[in-house]
C-alpha positions as YAML, in Angstrom:
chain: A
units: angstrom
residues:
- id: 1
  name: UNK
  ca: [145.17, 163.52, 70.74]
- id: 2
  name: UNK
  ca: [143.01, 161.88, 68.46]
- id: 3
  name: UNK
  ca: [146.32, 161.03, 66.17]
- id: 4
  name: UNK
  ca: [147.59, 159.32, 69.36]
- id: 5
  name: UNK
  ca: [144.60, 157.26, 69.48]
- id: 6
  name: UNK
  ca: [144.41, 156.45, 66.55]
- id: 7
  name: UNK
  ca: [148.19, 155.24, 66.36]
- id: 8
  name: UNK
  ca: [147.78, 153.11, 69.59]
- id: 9
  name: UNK
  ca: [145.16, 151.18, 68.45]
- id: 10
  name: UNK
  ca: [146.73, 149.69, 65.78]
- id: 11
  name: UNK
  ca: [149.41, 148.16, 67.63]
- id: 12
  name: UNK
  ca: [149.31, 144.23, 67.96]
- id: 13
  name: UNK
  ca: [147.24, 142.73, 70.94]
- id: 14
  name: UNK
  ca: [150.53, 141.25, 71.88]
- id: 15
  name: UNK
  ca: [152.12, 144.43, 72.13]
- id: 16
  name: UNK
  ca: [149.64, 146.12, 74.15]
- id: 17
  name: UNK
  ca: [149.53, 143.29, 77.03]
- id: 18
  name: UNK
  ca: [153.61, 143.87, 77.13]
- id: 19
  name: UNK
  ca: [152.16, 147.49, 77.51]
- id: 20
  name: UNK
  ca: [150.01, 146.47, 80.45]
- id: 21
  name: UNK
  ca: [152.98, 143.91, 81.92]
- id: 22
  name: UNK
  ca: [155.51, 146.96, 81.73]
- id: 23
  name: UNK
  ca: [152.86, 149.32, 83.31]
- id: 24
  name: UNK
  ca: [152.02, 147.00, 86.33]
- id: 25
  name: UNK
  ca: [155.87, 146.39, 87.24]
- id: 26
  name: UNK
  ca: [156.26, 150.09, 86.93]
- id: 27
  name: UNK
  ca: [153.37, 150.76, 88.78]
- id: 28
  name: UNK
  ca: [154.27, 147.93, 91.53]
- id: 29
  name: UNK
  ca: [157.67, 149.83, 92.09]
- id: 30
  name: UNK
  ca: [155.59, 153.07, 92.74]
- id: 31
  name: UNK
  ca: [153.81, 151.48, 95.25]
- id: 32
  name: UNK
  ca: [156.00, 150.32, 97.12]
- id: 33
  name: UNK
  ca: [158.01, 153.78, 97.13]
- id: 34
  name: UNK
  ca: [155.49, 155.47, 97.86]
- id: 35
  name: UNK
  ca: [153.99, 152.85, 100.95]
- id: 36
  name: UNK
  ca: [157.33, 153.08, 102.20]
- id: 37
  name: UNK
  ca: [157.53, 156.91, 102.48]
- id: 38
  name: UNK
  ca: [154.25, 156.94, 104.02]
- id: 39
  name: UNK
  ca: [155.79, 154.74, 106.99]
- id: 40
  name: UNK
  ca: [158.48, 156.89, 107.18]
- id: 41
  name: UNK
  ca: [156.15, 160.18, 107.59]
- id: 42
  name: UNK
  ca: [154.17, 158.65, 110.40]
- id: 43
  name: UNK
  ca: [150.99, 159.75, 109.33]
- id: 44
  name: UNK
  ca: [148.49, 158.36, 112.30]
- id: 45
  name: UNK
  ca: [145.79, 156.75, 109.98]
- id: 46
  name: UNK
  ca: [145.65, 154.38, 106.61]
- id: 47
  name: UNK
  ca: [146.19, 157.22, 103.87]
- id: 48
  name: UNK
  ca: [142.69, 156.72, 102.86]
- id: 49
  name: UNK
  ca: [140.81, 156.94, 105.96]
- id: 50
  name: UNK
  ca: [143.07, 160.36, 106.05]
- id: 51
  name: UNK
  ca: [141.62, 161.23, 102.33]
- id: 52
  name: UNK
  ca: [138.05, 160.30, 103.32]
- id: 53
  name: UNK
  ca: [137.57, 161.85, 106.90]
- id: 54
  name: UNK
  ca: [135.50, 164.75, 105.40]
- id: 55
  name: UNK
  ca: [136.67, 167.07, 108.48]
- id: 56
  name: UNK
  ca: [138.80, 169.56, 109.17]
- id: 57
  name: UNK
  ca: [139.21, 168.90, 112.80]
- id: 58
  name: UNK
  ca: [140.65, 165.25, 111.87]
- id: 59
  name: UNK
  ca: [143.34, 166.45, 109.04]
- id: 60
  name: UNK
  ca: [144.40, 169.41, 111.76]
- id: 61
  name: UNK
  ca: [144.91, 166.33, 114.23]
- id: 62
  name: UNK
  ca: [146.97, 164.58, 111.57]
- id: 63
  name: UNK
  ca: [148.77, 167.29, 110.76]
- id: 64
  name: UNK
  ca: [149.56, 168.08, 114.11]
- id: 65
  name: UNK
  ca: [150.94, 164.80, 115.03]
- id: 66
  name: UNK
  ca: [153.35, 164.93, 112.38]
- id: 67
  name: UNK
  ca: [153.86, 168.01, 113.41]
- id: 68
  name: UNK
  ca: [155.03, 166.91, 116.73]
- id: 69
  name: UNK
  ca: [156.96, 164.14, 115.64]
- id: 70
  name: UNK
  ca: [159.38, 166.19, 113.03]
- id: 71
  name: UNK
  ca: [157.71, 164.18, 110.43]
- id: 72
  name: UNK
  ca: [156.00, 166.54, 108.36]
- id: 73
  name: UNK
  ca: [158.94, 167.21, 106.37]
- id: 74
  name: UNK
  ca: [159.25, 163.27, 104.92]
- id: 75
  name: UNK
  ca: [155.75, 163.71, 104.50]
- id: 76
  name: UNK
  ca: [155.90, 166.53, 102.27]
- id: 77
  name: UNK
  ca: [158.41, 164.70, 100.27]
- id: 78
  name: UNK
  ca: [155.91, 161.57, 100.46]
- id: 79
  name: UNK
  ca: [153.31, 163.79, 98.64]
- id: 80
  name: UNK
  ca: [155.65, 164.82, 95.80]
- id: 81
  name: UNK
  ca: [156.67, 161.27, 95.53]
- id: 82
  name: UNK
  ca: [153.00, 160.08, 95.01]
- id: 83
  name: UNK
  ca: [153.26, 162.12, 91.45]
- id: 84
  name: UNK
  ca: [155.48, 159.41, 90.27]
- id: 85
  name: UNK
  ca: [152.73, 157.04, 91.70]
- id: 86
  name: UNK
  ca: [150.12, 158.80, 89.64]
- id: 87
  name: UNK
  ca: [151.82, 158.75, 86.90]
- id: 88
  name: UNK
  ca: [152.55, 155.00, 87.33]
- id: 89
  name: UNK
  ca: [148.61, 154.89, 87.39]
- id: 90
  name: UNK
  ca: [147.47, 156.59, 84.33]
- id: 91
  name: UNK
  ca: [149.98, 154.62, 82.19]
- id: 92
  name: UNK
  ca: [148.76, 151.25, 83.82]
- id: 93
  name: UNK
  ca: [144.82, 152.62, 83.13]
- id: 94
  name: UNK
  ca: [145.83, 153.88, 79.59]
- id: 95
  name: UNK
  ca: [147.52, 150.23, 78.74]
- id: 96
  name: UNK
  ca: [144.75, 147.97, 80.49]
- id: 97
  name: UNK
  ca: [142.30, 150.43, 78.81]
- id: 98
  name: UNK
  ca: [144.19, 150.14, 75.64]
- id: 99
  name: UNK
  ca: [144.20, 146.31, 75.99]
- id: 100
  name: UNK
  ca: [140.66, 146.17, 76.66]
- id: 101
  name: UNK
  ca: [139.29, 148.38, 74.00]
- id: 102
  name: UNK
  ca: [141.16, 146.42, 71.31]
- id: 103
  name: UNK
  ca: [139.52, 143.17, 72.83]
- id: 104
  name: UNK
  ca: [136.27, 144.22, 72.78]
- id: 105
  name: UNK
  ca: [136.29, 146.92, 69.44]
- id: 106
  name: UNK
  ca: [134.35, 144.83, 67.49]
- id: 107
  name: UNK
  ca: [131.33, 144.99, 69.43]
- id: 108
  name: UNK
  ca: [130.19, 148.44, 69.53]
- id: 109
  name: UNK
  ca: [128.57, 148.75, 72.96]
- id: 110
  name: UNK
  ca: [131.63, 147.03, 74.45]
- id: 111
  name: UNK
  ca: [133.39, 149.20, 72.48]
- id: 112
  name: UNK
  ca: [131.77, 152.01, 74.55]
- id: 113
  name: UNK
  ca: [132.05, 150.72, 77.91]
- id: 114
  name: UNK
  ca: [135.74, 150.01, 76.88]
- id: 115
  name: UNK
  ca: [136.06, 154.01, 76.15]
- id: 116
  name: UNK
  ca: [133.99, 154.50, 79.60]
- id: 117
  name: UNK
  ca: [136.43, 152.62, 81.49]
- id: 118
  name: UNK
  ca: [139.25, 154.39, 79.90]
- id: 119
  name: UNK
  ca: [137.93, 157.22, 80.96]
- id: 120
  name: UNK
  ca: [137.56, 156.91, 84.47]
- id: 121
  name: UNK
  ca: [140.40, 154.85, 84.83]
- id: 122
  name: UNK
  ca: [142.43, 158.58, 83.24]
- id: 123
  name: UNK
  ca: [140.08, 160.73, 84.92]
- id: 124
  name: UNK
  ca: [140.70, 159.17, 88.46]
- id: 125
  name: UNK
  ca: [144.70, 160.19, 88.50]
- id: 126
  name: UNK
  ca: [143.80, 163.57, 87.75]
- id: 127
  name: UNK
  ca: [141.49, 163.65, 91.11]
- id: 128
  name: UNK
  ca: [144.60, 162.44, 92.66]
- id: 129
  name: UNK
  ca: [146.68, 165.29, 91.39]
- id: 130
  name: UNK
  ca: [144.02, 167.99, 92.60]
- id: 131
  name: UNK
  ca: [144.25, 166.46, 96.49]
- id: 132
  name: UNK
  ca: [147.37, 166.55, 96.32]
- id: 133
  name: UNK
  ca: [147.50, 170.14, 95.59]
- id: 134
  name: UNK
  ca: [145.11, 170.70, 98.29]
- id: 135
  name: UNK
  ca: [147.40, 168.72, 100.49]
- id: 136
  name: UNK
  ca: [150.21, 170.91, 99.85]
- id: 137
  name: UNK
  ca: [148.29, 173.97, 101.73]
- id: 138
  name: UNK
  ca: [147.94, 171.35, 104.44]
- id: 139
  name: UNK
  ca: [151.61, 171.08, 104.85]
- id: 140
  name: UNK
  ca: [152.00, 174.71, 104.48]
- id: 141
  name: UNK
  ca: [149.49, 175.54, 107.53]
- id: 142
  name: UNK
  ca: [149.15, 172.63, 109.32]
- id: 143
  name: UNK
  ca: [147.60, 174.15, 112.79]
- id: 144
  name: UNK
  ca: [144.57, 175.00, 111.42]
- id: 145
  name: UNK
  ca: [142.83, 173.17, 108.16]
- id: 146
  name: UNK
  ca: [139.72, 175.32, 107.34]
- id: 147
  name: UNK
  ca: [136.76, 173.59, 106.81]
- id: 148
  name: UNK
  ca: [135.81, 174.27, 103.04]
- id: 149
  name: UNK
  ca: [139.15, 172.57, 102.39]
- id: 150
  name: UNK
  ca: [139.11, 169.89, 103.95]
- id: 151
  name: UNK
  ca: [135.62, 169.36, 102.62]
- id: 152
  name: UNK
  ca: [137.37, 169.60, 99.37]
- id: 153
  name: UNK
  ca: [140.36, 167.85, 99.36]
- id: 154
  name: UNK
  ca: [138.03, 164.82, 100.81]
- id: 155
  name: UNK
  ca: [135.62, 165.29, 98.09]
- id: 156
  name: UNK
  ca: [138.65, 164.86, 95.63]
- id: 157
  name: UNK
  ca: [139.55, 161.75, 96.94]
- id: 158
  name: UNK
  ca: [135.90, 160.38, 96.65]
- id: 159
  name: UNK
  ca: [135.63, 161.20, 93.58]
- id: 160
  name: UNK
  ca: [139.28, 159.64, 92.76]
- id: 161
  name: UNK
  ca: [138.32, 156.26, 94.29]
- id: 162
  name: UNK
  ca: [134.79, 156.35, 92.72]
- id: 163
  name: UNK
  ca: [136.34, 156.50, 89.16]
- id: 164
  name: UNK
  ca: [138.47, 153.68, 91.02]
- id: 165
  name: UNK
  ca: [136.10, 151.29, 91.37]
- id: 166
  name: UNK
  ca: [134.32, 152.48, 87.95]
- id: 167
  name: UNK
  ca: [137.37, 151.44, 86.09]
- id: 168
  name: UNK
  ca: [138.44, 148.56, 88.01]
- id: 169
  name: UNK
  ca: [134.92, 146.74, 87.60]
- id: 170
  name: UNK
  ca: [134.28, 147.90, 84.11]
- id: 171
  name: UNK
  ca: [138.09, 146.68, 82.96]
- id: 172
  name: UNK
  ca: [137.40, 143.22, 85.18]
- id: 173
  name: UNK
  ca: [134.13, 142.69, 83.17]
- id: 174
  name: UNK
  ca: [135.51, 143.64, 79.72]
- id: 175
  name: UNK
  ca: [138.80, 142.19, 79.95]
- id: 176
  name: UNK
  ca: [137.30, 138.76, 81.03]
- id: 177
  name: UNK
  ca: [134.25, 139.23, 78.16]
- id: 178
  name: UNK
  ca: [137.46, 140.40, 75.12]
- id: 179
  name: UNK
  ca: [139.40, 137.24, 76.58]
- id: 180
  name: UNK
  ca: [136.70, 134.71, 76.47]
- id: 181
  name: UNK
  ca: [135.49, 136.07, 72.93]
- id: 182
  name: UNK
  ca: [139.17, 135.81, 71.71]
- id: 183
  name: UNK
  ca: [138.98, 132.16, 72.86]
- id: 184
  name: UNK
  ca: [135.60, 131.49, 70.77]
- id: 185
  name: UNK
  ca: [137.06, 132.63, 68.19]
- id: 186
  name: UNK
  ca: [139.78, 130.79, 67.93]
- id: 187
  name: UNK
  ca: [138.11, 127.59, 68.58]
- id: 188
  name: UNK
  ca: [135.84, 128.31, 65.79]
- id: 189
  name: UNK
  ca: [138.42, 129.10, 63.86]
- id: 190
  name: UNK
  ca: [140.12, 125.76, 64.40]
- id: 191
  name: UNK
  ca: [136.99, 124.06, 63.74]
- id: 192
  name: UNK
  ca: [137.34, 125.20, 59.88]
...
């Protein structure tokens, strides 16, 4: 893993923001697959407020109206569709945090948040992957979600848009920080 790291980072900056470009339209298509599969499943509620609802009682609901509208098949396929979303992620978090850390590397506590960033913004995915799994018993026994699992399966998705929002503020920050040290630099350098 390290070797990989180490291989990455020496690409050119302008290879790694082709990285990032290639990641977002990949990531863009994802989205919209995956939005429009979630139409077609009819889940009740905004996919989050789903994820978040912390109850058992609400999921069995959700469940159920799918359930009753012969919809829980799509959304079965939905859920092994939004692997190709999370996939889409990680390589859009591993190229902006790939961008970002070669922006910043030469100061070492940016240098650190860079890695921090990274970190979340790979760790988050993998939260992702876990409720899904969780979701998958869902589908399996939709008429009656226990508790503890539900409990769970929310708790993954907290934690997935946590690391979210961790990533997202820390890449914001950085990549605005790398870009407007770049541009000092380069005016200094013209100044020579």
């Amino acid at each position: 893993m390290k070797t990989i790291w180490n291989r990455l980072v020496r690409i050119r900056t302008a290879y790694a923001l082709l990285l990032v470009l290639a990641a977002v339209i990949f990531n863009q298509g994802a989205t919209l697959l995956l939005n429009d599969w979630y139409r077609r499943s009819q889940y009740p509620v905004p996919y989050y407020e789903g994820q978040l609802s912390f109850s058992a009682a609400k999921l069995t609901a959700y469940y159920r109206y799918m359930l009753d509208h012969n919809s829980l098949g799509i959304y079965f396929q939905t859920q092994c569709i939004d692997f190709v979303f999370i996939l889409a992620t990680f390589l859009l978090h591993g190229s902006i945090g790939l961008l970002v850390y070669k922006l910043v590397a030469h100061r070492p506590f940016l240098k650190k948040a860079s890695l921090v960033a990274l970190a979340a913004g790979l760790l988050a995915p993998c939260f992702d992957i876990l409720e899904n799994l969780v979701s998958f018993y869902f589908i399996a026994r939709p008429e009656a979600i226990p508790a503890a699992l539900a409990l769970l399966y929310s708790s993954f998705s907290a934690c997935k848009f946590g690391l979210f929002i961790v990533a997202y503020v820390l890449f914001g920050i950085l990549l605005l920080w790398g870009v407007w040290m770049a541009i000092c630099r380069r005016k200094r350098s013209a100044a020579l």
